[in-house]
C-alpha positions as CSV (number, residue, x, y, z in Angstrom):
1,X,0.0,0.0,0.0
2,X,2.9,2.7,1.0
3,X,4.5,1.6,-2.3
4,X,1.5,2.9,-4.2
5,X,2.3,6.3,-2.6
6,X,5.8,6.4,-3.9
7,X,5.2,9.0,-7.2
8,X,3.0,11.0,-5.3
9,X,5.9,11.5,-2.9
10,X,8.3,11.9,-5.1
11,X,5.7,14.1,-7.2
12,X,5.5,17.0,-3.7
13,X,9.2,16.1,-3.5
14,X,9.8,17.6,-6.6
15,X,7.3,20.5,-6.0
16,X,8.9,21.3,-2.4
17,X,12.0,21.5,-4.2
18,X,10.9,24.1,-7.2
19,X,9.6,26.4,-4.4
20,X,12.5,26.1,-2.2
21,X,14.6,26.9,-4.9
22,X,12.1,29.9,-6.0
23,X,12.2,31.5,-2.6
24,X,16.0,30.9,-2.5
25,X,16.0,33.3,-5.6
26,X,13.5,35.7,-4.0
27,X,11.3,34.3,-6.9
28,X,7.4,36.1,-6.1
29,X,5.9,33.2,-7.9
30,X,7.6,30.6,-5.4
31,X,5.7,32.9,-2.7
32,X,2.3,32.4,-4.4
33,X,3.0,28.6,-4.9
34,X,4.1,28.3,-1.2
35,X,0.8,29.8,0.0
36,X,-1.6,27.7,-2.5
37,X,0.2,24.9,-1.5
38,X,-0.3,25.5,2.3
39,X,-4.5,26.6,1.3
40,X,-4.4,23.2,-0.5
41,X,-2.6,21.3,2.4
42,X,-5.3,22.9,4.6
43,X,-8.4,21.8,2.5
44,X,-7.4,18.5,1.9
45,X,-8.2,18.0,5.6
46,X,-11.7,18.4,4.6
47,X,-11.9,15.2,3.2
48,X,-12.6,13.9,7.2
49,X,-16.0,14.9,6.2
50,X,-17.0,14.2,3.2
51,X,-18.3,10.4,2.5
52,X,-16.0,7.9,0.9
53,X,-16.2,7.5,-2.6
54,X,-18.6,4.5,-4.3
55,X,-15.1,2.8,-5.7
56,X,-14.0,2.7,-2.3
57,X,-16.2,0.2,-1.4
58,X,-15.5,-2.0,-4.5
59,X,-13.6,-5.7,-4.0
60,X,-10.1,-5.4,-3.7
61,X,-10.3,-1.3,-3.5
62,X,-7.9,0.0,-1.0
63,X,-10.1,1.4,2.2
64,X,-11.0,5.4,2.4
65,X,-8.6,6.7,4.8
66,X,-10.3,9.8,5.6
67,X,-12.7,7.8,7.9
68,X,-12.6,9.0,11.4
69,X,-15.4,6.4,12.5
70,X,-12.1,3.8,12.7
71,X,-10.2,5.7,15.1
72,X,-7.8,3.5,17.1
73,X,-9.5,6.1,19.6
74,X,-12.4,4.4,19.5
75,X,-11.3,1.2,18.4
76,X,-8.7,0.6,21.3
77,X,-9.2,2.5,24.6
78,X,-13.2,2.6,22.8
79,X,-13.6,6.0,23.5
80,X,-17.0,6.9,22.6
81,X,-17.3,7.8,18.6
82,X,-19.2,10.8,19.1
83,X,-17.3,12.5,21.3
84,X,-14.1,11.1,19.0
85,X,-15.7,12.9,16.0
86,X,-16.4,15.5,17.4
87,X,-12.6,16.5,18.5
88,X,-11.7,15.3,14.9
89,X,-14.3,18.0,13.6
90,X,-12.6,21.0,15.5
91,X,-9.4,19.4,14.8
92,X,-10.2,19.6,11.2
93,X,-12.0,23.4,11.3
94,X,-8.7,24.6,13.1
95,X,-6.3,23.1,10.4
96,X,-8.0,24.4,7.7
97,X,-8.3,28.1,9.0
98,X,-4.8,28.0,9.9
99,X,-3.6,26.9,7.0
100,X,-5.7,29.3,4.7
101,X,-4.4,31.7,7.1
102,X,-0.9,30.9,7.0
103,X,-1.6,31.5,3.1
104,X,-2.7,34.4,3.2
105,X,-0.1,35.5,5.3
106,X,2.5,33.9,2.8
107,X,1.6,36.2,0.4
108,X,0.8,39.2,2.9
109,X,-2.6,39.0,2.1
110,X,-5.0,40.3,4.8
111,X,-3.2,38.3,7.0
112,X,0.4,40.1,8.5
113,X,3.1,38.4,7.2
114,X,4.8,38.5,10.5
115,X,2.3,36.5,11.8
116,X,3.4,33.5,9.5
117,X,5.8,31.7,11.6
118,X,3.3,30.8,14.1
119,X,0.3,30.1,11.9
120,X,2.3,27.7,10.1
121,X,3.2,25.7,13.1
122,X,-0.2,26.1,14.3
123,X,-1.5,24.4,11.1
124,X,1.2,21.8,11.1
125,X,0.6,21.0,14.8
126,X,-3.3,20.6,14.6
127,X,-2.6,18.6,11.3
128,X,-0.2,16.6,12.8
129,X,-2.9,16.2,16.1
130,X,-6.0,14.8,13.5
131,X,-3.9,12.7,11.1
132,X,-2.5,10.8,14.3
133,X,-6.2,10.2,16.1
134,X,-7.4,9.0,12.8
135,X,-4.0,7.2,11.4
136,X,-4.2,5.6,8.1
137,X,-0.5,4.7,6.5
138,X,-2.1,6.6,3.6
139,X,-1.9,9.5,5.3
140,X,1.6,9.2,6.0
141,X,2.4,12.0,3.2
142,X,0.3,14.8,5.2
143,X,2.6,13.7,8.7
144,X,5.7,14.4,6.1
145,X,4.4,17.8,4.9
146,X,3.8,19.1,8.3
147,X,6.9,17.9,9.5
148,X,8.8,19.9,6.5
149,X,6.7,22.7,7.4
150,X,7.6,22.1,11.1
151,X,11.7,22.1,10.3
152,X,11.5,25.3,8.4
153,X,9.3,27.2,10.7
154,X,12.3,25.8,13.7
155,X,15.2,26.8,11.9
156,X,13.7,29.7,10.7
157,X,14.7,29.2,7.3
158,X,12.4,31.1,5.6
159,X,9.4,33.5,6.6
160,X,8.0,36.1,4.1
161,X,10.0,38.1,5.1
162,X,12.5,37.7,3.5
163,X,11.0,37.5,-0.1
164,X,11.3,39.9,-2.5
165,X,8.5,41.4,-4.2
């Protein structure tokens, strides 16, 4: 299953490395591509709550793991499901208004720009918080994004700040 993840890996690989090296070269456009990326890490969250597709349900179709309902929350200690959703759901509201925040503040729209530091950690922390109550090794790509985001925001090796434009 991880194995089938491998070119969309190497795929935001690839994509972390064009902005890294566009913001290395004060590059606006590798500002703008930074935020949508961090909107778009943000939304994908929103896939918690909405139903699994009709092919996810076909034999042999590997299982929807955007389904909080299997919690090893509820499925070990059994905490109650409810109560489990219910933390995913604010889980999942805060990480996507952080994230579209900490876009917005990438591209010092709205949002201050000096303010991005901690809205990026933020996002990455309550990202971090709802992919591991509702683990899937699917999700394993999201835990690697936030931690990337988590390393630059602790070495402080970029900010918007520093970009040009």
């Amino acid at each position: 299953m991880l194995l089938s993840l491998l070119p969309l890996a190497v795929a935001l690989v690839a994509v972390g490395l064009v902005i890294s090296w566009m913001l290395s070269r004060g590059m606006t456009l590798g500002v703008w591509i930074l935020a949508g990326f961090l909107v778009a890490h943000g939304l994908v969250h929103l896939m918690f709550v909405s139903p699994a597709p009709a092919s996810a349900s076909a034999p042999g179709a590997t299982e929807w793991p955007f389904d909080m309902s299997r919690s090893w929350l509820v499925t070990g200690p059994g905490l109650d499901v409810n109560l489990v959703r219910a933390v995913g759901l604010a889980l999942i509201a805060a990480t996507v208004v952080a994230f579209a925040l900490a876009g917005m503040a990438t591209a010092g729209l709205v949002v201050p720009s000096g303010s991005w530091r901690t809205l990026v950690a933020i996002s990455a922390v309550a990202s971090i918080a709802l992919l591991a109550f509702f683990f899937n090794p699917q999700l394993v790509l999201g835990l690697g994004i936030d931690a990337v985001l988590l390393a630059v925001v602790l070495a402080s090796a970029w900010t918007p700040a520093t970009a040009v434009g």
